[in-house]
C-alpha positions as CSV (number, residue, x, y, z in Angstrom):
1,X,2.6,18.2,19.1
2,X,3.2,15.7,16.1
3,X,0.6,14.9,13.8
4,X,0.7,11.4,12.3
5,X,-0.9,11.3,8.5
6,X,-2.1,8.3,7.1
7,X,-0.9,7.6,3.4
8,X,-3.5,7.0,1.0
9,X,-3.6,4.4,-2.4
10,X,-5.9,5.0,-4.9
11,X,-7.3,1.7,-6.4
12,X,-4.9,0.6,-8.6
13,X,-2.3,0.3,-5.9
14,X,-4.4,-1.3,-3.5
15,X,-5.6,-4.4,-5.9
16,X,-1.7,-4.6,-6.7
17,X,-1.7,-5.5,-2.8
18,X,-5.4,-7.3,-2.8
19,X,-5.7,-9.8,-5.7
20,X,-9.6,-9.2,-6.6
21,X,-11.2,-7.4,-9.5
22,X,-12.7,-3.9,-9.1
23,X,-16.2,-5.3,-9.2
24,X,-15.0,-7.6,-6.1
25,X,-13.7,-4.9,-4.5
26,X,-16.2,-2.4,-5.4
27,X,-18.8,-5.2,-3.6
28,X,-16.6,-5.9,-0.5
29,X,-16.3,-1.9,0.2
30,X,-20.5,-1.9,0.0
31,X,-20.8,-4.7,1.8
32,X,-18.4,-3.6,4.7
33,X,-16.1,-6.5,3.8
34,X,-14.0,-3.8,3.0
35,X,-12.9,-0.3,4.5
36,X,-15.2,2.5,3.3
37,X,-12.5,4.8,0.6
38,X,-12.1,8.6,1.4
39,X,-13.6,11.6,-0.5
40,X,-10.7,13.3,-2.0
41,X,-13.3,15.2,-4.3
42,X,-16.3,14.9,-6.6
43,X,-14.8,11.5,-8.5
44,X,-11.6,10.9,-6.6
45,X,-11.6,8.7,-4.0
46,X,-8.6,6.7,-2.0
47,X,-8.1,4.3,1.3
48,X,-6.0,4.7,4.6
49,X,-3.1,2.5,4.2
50,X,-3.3,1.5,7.4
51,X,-6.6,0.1,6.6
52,X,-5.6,-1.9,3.7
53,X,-2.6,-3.4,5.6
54,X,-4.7,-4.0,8.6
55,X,-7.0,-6.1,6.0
56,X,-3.5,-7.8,4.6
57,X,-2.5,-8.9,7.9
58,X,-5.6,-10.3,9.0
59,X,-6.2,-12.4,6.2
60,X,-8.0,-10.6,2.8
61,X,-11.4,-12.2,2.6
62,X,-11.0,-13.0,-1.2
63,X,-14.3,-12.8,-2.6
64,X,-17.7,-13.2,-1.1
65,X,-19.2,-17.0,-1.3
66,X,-22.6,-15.4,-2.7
67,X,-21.3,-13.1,-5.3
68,X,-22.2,-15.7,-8.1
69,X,-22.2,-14.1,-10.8
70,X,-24.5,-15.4,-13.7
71,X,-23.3,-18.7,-12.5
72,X,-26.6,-21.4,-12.4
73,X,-29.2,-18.5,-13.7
74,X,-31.6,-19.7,-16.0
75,X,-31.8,-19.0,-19.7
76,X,-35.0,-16.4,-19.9
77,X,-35.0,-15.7,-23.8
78,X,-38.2,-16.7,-25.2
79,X,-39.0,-18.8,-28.2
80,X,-40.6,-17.5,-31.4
């Protein structure tokens, strides 16, 4: 019986393969744009290669249209 492993990429060499930022990325993974990342212990984690070319090939979903930012929010200091 063979047993087929998955190779896993840590984050660096899977935004070298999916231009976003971390905080993109980081959003997409909680939002389920992304694949959920593997536990490789307390602060380590990674993702299935063959998830993150599966995502390639389809078509990487950039960024999500309401991640804004700070983009159109209103100035909330208040005047002496």
């Amino acid at each position: 019986m063979q047993t087929q492993h998955d190779a896993l990429l840590r984050l660096p060499e899977v935004l070298a393969l999916i231009p976003v930022s971390r905080a993109t990325w980081y959003a997409g993974v909680k939002s389920g744009r992304y694949p959920q990342a593997v536990s490789l212990g307390p602060r380590c984690v990674a993702w299935k290669a063959s998830d993150i070319q599966r995502l390639v090939s389809q078509g990487v979903p950039l960024a999500a249209k309401e991640c804004t930012g700070n983009a159109g929010s209103e100035d909330r200091r208040v005047a002496a």
